[in-house]
C-alpha positions in Angstrom: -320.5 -112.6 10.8 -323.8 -112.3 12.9 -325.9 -115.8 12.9 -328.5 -114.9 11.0 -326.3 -113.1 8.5 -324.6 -116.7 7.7 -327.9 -118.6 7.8 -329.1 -116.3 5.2 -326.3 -116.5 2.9 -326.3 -119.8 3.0 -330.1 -120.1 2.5 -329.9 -117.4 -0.1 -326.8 -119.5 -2.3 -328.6 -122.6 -1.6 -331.9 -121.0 -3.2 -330.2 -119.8 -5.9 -328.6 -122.7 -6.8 -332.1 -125.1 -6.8 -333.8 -122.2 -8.8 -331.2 -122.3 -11.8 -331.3 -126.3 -11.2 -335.0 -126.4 -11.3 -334.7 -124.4 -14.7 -333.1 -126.6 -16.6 -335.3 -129.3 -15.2 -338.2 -127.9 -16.3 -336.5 -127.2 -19.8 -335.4 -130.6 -20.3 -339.1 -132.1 -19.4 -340.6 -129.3 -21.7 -338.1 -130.0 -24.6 -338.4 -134.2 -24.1 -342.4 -133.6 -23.8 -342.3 -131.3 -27.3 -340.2 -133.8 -28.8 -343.1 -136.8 -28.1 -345.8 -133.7 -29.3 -343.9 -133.6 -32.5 -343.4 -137.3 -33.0 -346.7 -139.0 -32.1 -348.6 -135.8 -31.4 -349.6 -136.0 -27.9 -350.1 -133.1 -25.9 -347.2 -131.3 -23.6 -347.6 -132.2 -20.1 -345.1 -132.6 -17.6 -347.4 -132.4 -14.5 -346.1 -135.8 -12.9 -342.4 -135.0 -14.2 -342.7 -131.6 -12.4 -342.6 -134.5 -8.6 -338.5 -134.5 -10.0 -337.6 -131.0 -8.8 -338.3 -131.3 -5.5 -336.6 -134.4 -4.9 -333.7 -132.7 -6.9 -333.3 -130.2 -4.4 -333.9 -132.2 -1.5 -331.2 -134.6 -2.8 -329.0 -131.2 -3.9 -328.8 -130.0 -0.1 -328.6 -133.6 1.2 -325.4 -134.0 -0.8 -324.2 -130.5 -0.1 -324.1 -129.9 -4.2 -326.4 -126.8 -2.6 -324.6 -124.7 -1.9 -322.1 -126.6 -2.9 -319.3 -124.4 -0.8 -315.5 -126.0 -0.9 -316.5 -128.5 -3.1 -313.7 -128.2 -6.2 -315.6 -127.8 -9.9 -314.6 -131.6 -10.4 -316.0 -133.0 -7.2 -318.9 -130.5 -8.0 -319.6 -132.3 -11.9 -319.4 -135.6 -10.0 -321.6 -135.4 -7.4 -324.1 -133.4 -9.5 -323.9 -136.3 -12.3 -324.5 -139.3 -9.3 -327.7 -137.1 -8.3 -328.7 -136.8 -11.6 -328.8 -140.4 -12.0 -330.3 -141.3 -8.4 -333.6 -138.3 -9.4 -334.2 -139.9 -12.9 -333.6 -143.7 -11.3 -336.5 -142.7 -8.7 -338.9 -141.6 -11.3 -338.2 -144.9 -13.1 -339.0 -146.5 -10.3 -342.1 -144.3 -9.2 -343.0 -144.9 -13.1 -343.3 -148.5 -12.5 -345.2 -148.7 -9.3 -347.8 -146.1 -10.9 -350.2 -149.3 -12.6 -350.6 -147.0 -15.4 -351.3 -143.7 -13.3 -348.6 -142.1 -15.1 -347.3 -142.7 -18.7 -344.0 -143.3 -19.0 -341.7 -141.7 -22.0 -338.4 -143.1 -22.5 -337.7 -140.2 -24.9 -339.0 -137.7 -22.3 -336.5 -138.8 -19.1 -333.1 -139.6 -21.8 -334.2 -135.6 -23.5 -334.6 -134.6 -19.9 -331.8 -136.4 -18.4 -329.2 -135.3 -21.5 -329.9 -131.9 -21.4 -329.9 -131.6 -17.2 -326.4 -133.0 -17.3 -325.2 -130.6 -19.2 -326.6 -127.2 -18.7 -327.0 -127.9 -14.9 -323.2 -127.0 -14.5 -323.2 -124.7 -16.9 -325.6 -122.8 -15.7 -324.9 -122.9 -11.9 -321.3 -120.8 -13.2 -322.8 -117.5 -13.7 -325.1 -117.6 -11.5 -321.7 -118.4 -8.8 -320.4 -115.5 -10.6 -323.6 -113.4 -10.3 -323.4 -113.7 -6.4 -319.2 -113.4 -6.4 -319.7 -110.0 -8.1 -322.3 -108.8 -5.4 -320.4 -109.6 -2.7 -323.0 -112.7 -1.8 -321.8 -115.8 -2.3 -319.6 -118.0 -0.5 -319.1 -118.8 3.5 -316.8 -116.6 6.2 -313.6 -118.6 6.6 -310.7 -118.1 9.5 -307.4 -119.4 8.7 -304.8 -120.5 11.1 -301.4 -120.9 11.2 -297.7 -119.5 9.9 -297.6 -116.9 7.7 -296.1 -119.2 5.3 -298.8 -121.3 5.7 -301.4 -118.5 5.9 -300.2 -117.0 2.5 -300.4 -120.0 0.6 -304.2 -121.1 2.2 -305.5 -117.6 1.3 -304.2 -116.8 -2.6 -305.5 -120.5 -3.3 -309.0 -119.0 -1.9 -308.5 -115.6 -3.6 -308.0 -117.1 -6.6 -311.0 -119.7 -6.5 -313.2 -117.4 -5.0 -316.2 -119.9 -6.7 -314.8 -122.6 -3.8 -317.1 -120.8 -1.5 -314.5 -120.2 1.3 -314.2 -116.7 1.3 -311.3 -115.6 4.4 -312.6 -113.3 7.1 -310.1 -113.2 9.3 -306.8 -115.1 10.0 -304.9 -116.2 13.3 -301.3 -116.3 13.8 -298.7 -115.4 16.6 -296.3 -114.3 13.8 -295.9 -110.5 14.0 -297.5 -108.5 11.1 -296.9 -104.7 11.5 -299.9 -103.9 9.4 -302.4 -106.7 11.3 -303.1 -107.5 8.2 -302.0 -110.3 5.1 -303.3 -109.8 1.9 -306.1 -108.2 3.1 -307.1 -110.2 5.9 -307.4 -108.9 9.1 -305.7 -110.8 11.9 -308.0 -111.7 14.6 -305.6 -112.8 17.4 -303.2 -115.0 18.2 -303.0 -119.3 17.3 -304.5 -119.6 20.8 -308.1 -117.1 20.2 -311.3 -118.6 19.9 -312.6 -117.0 16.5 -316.3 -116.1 15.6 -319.0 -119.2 15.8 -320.3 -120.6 12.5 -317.3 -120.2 10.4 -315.4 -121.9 8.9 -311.7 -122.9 9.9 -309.2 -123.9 8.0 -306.1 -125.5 10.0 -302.8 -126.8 9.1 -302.1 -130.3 10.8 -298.6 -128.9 11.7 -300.7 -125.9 13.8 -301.3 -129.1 16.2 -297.1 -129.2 16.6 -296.6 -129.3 20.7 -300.1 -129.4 20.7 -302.9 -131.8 21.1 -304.9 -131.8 18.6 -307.9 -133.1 20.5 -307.3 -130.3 23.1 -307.1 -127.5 20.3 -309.9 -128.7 18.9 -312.1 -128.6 22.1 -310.3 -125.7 23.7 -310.1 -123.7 20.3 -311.8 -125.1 17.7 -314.9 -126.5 19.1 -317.1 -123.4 18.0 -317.0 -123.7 14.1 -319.3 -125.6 12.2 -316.6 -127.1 10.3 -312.9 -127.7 10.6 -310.4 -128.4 7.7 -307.4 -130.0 8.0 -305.1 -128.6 6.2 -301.6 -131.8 5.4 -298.3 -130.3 5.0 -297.9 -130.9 0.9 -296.7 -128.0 -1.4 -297.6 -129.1 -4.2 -300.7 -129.7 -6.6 -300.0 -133.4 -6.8 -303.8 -135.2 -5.9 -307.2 -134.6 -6.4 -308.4 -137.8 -5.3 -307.2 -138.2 -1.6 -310.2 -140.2 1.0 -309.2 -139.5 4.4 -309.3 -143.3 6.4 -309.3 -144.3 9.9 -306.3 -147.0 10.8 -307.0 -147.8 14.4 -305.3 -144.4 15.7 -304.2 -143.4 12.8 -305.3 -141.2 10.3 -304.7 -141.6 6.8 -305.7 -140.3 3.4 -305.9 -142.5 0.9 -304.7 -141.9 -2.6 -305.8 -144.5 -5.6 -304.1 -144.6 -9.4 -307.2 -145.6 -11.1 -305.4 -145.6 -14.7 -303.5 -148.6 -13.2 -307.0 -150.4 -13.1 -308.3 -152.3 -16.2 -312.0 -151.7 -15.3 -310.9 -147.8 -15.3 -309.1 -148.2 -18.5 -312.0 -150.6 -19.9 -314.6 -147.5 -19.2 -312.4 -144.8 -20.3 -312.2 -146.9 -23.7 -315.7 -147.2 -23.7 -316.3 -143.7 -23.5 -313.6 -142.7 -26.2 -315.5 -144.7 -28.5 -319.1 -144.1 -27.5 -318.2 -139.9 -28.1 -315.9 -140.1 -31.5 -319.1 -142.6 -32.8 -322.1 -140.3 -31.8 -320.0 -137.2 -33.2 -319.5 -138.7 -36.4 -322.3 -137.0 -37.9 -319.8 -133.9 -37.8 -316.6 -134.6 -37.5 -316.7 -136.9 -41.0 -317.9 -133.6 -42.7 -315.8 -131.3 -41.0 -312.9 -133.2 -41.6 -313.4 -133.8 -45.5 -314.0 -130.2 -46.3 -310.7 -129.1 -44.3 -308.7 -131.9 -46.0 -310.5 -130.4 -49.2 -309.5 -126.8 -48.7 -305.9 -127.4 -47.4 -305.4 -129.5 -50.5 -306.3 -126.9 -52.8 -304.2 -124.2 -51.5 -300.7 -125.9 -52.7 -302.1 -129.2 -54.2 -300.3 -131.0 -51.7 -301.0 -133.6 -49.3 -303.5 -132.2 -46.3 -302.0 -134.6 -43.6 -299.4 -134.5 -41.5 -297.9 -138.1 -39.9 -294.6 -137.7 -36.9 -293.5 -140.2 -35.1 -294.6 -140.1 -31.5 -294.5 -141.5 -28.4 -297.1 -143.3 -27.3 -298.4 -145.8 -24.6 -295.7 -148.0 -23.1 -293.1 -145.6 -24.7 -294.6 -147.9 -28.7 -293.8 -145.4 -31.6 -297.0 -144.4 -33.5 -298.3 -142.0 -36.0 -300.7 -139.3 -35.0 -303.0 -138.0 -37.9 -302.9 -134.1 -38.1 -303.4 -131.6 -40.9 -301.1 -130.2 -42.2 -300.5 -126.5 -41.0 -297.0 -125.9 -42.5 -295.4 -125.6 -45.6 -294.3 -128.6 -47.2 -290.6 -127.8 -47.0 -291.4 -126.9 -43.4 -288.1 -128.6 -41.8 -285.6 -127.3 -44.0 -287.0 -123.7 -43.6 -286.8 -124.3 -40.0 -283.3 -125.6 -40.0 -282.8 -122.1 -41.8 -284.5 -120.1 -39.7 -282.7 -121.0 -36.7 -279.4 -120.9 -37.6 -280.0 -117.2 -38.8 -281.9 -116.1 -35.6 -280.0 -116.8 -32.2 -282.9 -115.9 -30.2 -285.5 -118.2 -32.2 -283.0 -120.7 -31.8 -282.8 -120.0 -28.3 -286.7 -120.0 -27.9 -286.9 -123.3 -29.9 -284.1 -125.1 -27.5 -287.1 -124.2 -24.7 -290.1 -125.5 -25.7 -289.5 -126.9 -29.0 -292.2 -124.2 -30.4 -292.2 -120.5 -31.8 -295.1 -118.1 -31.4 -293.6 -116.8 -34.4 -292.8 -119.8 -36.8 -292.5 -118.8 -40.3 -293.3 -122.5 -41.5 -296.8 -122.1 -40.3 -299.2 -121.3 -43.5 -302.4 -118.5 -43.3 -304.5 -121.2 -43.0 -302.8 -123.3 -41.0 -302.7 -120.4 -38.0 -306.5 -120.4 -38.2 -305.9 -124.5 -38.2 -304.0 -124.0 -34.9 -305.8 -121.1 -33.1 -309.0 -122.9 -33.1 -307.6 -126.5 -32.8 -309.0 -128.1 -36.1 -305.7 -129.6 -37.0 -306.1 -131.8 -34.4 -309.1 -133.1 -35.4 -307.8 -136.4 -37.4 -306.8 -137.4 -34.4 -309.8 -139.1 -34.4 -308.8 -142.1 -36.5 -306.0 -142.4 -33.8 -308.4 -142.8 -31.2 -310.9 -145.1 -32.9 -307.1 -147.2 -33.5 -306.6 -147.1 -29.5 -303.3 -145.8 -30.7 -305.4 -142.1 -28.6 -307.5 -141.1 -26.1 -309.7 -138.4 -26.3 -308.0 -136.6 -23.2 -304.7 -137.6 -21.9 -300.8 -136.7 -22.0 -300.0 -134.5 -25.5 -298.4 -136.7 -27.9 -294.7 -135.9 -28.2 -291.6 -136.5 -30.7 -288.9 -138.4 -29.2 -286.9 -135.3 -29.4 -288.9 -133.6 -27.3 -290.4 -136.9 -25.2 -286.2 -137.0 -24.0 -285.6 -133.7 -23.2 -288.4 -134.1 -20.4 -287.6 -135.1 -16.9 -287.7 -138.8 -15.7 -289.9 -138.1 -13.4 -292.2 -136.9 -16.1 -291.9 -139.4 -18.4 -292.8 -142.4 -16.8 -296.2 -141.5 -15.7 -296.9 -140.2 -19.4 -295.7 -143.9 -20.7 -298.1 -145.8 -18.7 -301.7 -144.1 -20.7 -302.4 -143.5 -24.4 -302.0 -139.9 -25.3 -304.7 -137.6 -25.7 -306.2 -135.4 -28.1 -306.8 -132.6 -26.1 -305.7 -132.8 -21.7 -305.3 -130.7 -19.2 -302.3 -128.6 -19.9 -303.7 -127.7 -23.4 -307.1 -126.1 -21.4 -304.2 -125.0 -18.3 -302.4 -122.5 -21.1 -301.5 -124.6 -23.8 -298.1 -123.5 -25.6 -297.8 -120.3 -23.5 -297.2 -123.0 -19.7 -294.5 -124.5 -21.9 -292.6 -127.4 -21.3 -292.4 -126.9 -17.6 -296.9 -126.8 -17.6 -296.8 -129.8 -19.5 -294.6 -132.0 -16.8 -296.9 -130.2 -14.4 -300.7 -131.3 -15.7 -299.8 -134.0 -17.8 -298.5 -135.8 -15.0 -301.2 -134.8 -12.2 -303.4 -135.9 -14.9 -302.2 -139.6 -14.7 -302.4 -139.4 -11.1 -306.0 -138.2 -10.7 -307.6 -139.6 -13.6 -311.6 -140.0 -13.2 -314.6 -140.2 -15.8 -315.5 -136.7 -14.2 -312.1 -135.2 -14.7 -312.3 -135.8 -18.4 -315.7 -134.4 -19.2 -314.6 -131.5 -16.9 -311.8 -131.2 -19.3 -313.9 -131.9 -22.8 -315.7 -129.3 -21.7 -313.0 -126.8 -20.9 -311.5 -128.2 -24.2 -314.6 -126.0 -26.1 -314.3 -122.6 -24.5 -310.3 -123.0 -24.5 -310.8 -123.3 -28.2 -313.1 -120.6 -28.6 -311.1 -118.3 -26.7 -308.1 -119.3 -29.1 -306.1 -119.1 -25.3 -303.1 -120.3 -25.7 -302.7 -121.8 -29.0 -299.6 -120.9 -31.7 
């Protein structure tokens, strides 16, 4: 790609990012400002507050959240959220020092600040989309390596194509009769200098009988940016800060759940969200309880035995979606129906199950039995996100591998394998996210996953 190609992509992706930033700005200062006109009647103006959306973008390009290219939607959140703060702390500040030059509105910056932190990511998605779709957004990428290790780098970009690294060209001395993989053109061998101002992605074993110093200046030396690319295969950490050791290089990988202070805020927040909802989940929850009740007369709740934190039994509150006699008509069912039988031995569900009620598949498909979960988490027996709460039966059948990182949080009422497929990743998806869940918690990667939660459940994806 030609210089000035990049340079305006990137000032084009950049642009669009601050405008759809700046929008929501000015929306949330409009919306806190009619709230004040409505309250004490003082005329809209936000003609100081308008000073925030320059600094925003300033700030947004300083901290590379514009364009925000090979940053993952988690890192994204965060770093968006820290600016968020740092804009609205310096209007505090510049509040102050005005001597009454400016009049300051509590109501106006939390209106502002509440709404920004939510719709700014929202938003910046279709725009991302938007460009993706006309062929305009993201960054020219070279890859290097094996064509193992090629493969793997370019379906992970193929598949994320929001990341922002979008392959132009790969280098490899492996043979490829088509000088092509997956669409990719090969651009020489490990040893070619590539285009200037891309970006290359490396693996560390490239650097095998090689210095990397010497690749680096001999090879490398012309890209913008280099990525280092460690030899692990699996999706295990999402948290990993490289660190200098003397000649060493390290990357460092933290279990925050194994801090109090991270389990003391995570509480916090469980119990700051279930308390400012309660204006809708109280009603909700009545008139379900109400309208499962009348359809058999029978009780609306469901109580199992689960495993909880540090492997203590507890009973999760659920409504009931089944028929009352719901275990001997299981019992029934699967000794008449080899392959049911055969389905249940997997993953301990059926898309079919003749147990589950009319009501109770609406229950399920848009997650509203869950909701009593609730008391559970006001308890501390819950979390709002975490590891699904399983039966012992179920809780043994899973590796050991599996269930000791499980054991050491509370379960959740929604996580990361119910917004990754839900019952159709199975078993197998649960070991999978649960776990990488415990490993990686962060504040960020559960409002990443609340909010995933919503369209999951709108979507119905997933859910029998």
């Amino acid at each position: 790609m030609k210089k000035r190609n990049f340079l305006s992509k990137q000032i084009l992706n950049t642009a669009a990012l601050c405008l759809s930033d700046s929008l929501v700005l000015m929306v949330g200062l409009y919306l806190g400002n009619w709230i004040i006109f409505k309250i004490h009647g003082i005329p809209v103006s936000i003609h100081y507050a308008l000073a925030l959306i320059p600094v925003w973008c300033a700030g947004a390009v300083i901290t590379r959240v514009a364009p925000a290219w090979g940053l993952g939607a988690v890192e994204e959140f965060r770093r968006t959220q820290l600016l968020l703060i740092t804009v609205f702390a310096l209007a505090g500040i510049a509040v102050f020092f005005s001597r009454g030059r400016m009049i300051p509105s509590r109501i106006v910056y939390l209106v502002s600040y509440l709404f920004s932190a939510v719709f700014i990511p929202l938003l910046r998605i279709p725009v991302k989309n938007a460009f993706h779709k006309a062929g305009m957004w993201g960054c020219p990428t070279v890859v290097y390596g094996t064509v193992r290790q090629l493969s793997g780098v370019i379906e992970t970009f193929q598949k994320n194509p929001l990341l922002g690294y979008v392959p132009h060209g790969v280098f490899t001395d492996d043979f490829l009769p088509s000088r092509s993989l997956l669409g990719v053109p090969v651009l020489g061998g490990l040893t070619a200098r590539g285009p200037a101002l891309a970006v290359a992605v490396v693996p560390v074993a490239f650097a095998e009988g090689l210095s990397l110093s010497e690749g680096f200046d001999r090879i490398l030396s012309g890209y913008r940016r280099v990525i280092l690319i460690p030899d692990i295969k699996e999706d295990v950490f999402l948290w990993a800060t490289p660190r200098t050791l003397g000649s060493l290089i390290g990357l460092e990988i933290t279990s925050n759940l194994l801090n109090l202070s991270s389990r003391m805020v995570k509480r916090i927040l469980d119990l700051a969200l279930v308390l400012l909802a309660a204006p809708f989940w109280i009603p909700l929850l009545a008139a379900t309880a109400l309208l499962i009740w009348m359809t058999d007369r029978r009780n609306p709740f469901f109580l199992q035995q689960r495993i909880g934190r540090n492997n203590h039994l507890f009973r999760p509150v659920k409504f009931r979606t089944m028929s009352f006699n719901a275990e001997t008509e299981l019992q029934r069912t699967l000794a008449d129906d080899v392959a049911l039988k055969q389905e249940w031995d997997l993953n301990f569900k059926l898309r079919n199950d003749p147990r589950v009620t009319p009501l109770g598949k609406i229950l399920r498909r848009t997650s509203l039995d869950e909701l009593p979960q609730v008391l559970n988490v006001l308890m501390g027996q819950m979390s709002l996100v975490g590891p699904r709460p399983l039966p012992a039966y179920h809780h043994e059948q899973m590796a050991e591998s599996a269930r000791a990182p499980r054991s050491r949080v509370c379960p959740g009422i929604t996580g990361l394998w119910q917004v990754s497929g839900r019952s159709e990743s199975g078993t197998a998806g649960m070991e999978k996210w649960d776990t990488y869940y415990v490993r990686n918690w962060s504040i960020w990667l559960d409002m990443i996953i609340l909010a995933r939660t919503v369209s999951t459940v709108i979507k119905g994806k997933g859910a029998y």
